[in-house]
N, C-alpha and C positions, 0 to 999 in steps of 0.2 A: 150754521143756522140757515133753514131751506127758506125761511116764511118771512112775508113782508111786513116791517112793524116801522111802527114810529112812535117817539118819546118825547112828550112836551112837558117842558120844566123850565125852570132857572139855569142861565151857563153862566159860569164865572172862569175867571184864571186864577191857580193857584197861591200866586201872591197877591190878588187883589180879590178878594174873597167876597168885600162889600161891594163890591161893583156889578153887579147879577142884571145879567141881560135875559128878559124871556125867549124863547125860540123851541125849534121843534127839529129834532132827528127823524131824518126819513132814512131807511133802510132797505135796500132791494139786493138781494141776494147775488152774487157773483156782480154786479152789475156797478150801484155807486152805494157811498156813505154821507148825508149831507146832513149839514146843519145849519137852520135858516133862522138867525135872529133877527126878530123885532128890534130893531137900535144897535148897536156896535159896544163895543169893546173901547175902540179909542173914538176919542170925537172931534179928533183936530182936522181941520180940513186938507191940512197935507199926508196922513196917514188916508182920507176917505178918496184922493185923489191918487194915492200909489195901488191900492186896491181898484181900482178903476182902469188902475193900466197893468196890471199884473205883478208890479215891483214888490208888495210887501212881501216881509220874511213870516215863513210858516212857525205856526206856534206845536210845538213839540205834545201840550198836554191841555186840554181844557177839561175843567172839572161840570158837573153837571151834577143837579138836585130833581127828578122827577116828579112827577105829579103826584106820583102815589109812595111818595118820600125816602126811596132808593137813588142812592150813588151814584154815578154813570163817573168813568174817567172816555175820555175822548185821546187816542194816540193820532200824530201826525196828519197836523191839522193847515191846508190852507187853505188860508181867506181868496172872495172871489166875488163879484157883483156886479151891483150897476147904482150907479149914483140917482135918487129920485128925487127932481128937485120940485115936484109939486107938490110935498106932503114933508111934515114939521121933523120927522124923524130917517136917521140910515136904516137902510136893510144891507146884513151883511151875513155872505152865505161861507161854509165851508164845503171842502171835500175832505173825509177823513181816512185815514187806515185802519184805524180799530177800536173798537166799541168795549170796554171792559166794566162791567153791568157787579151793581153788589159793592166796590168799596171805588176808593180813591185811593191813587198813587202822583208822589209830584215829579214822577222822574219814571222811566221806560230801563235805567239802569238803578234801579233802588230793590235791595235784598230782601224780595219779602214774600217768596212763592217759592215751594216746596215739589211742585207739579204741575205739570202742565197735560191736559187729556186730548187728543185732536181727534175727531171724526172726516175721515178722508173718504169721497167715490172711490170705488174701484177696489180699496184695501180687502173687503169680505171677498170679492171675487177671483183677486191677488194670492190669499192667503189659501183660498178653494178648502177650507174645514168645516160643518157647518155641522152643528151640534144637536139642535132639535133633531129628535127622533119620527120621523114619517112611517108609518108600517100599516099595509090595509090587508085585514084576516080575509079568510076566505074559509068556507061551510059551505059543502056539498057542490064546491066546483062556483061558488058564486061568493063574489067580494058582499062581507059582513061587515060594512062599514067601515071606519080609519081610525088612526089612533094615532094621536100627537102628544111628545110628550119631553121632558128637558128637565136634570134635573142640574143645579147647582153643585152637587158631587163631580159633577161632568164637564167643567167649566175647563177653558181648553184656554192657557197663558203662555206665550211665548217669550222669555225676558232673555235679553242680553245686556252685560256691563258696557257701556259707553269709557265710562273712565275710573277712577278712583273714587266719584262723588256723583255721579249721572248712573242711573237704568234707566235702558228704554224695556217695554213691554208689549207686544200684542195681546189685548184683553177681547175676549168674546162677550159681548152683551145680547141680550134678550128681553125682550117687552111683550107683556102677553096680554091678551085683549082687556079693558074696560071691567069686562063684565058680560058674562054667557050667554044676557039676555037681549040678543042682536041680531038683526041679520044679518049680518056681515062683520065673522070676525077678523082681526088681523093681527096676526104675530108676525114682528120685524126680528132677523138676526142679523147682528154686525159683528165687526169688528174694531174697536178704536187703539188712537195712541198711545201710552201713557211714557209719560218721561218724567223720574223721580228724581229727586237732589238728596242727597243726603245731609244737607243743610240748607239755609238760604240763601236763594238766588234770584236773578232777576228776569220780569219778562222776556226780555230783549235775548239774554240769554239763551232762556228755555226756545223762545220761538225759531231762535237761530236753529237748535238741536233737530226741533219738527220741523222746518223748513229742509233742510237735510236731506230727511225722511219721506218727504214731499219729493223732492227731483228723483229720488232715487223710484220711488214708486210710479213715477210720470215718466222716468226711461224703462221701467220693467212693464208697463203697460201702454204705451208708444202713445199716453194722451196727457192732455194738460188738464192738471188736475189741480182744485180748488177746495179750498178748508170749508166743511158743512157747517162746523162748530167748534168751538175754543173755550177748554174748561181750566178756571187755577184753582 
């Protein structure tokens, strides 16, 4: 995910379901993941004072309810602040690892994802295939314009078996412009990850698999490289 977003709703913990604290996910690419609640989770003054000094234990999974009444699960998650003692309520901030938008899970090791998609930099220029068709005619010694052109017949997949129950894949994707009526169009080509199970399995898992996949393509391109997007 390139682009900066932020998600305001209800966050709760998965055993404590009625306990719903408002707050607001800030998201900034490569950079951090935070989650800044109006009021806390716990409200004992020795939990607000180990958050204060960095002691509390991180919580594995916070569940989230959005504004526009989609899911959020929140992985690896800790707490971090500053005690305000001018005003009737805590603020209490996280920093996260991962944002997974669309359902809830109460566990990072729970069997319930079939694939996992990863959009990685560098993999289209890695792979060096590129499928779109470029070709400009030429009449009477002079270019008669271009012609671009791609079709799905032509889709270019690289799969290898991992193990007895794991493919991984390189999939070629393509995005064609909006709509003709532009000044400016743009067709993007990639390439992404894909990593299949043959059954179910679990995030934690699969991410292990593309994380893998990740060093080996950051030693085969001598840079450190950073997940765009994470699809299950």
């Amino acid at each position: 995910m390139k682009e900066v977003f932020e998600i305001k709703g209800y966050w709760f913990l998965p055993n404590d379901q009625d306990n719903r604290v408002a707050g607001t996910l800030y998201f900034v690419p490569n950079e951090s993941i935070t989650l800044e609640l109006i009021g806390s989770f716990h409200f004992s003054e020795d939990h607000l004072i180990s958050v204060f000094n960095h002691d509390s234990e991180p919580l594995t999974i916070i569940h989230g309810e959005s504004s526009d009444a989609k899911p959020i699960t929140l992985i690896n998650c800790n707490s971090y602040g500053s005690l305000n003692f001018d005003c009737s309520f805590a603020m209490q901030k996280f920093s996260v690892q991962y944002v997974l938008k669309g359902l809830h899970i109460n566990s990072i090791s729970d069997d319930v994802f079939a694939e996992i998609s990863v959009r990685l930099p560098l993999l289209t220029a890695w792979v060096n295939s590129y499928r779109i068709e470029y070709s400009i005619p030429f009449k009477n010694d002079r270019a008669n314009g271009f012609e671009l052109s791609y079709n799905l017949d032509n889709i270019n997949l690289i799969p290898v078996q991992i193990d007895k129950n794991l493919n991984l894949e390189l999939e070629f994707t393509c995005s064609p412009p909006g709509t003709a009526y532009e000044e400016e169009l743009i067709v993007k080509q990639a390439y992404q990850l894909n990593i299949r199970s043959k059954k179910a399995t679990s995030f934690l898992k699969l991410l292990q698999k593309a994380s893998r996949f990740n060093i080996f393509l950051s030693l085969g391109t001598l840079n450190t490289i950073f997940y765009e997007s994470i699809s299950l």
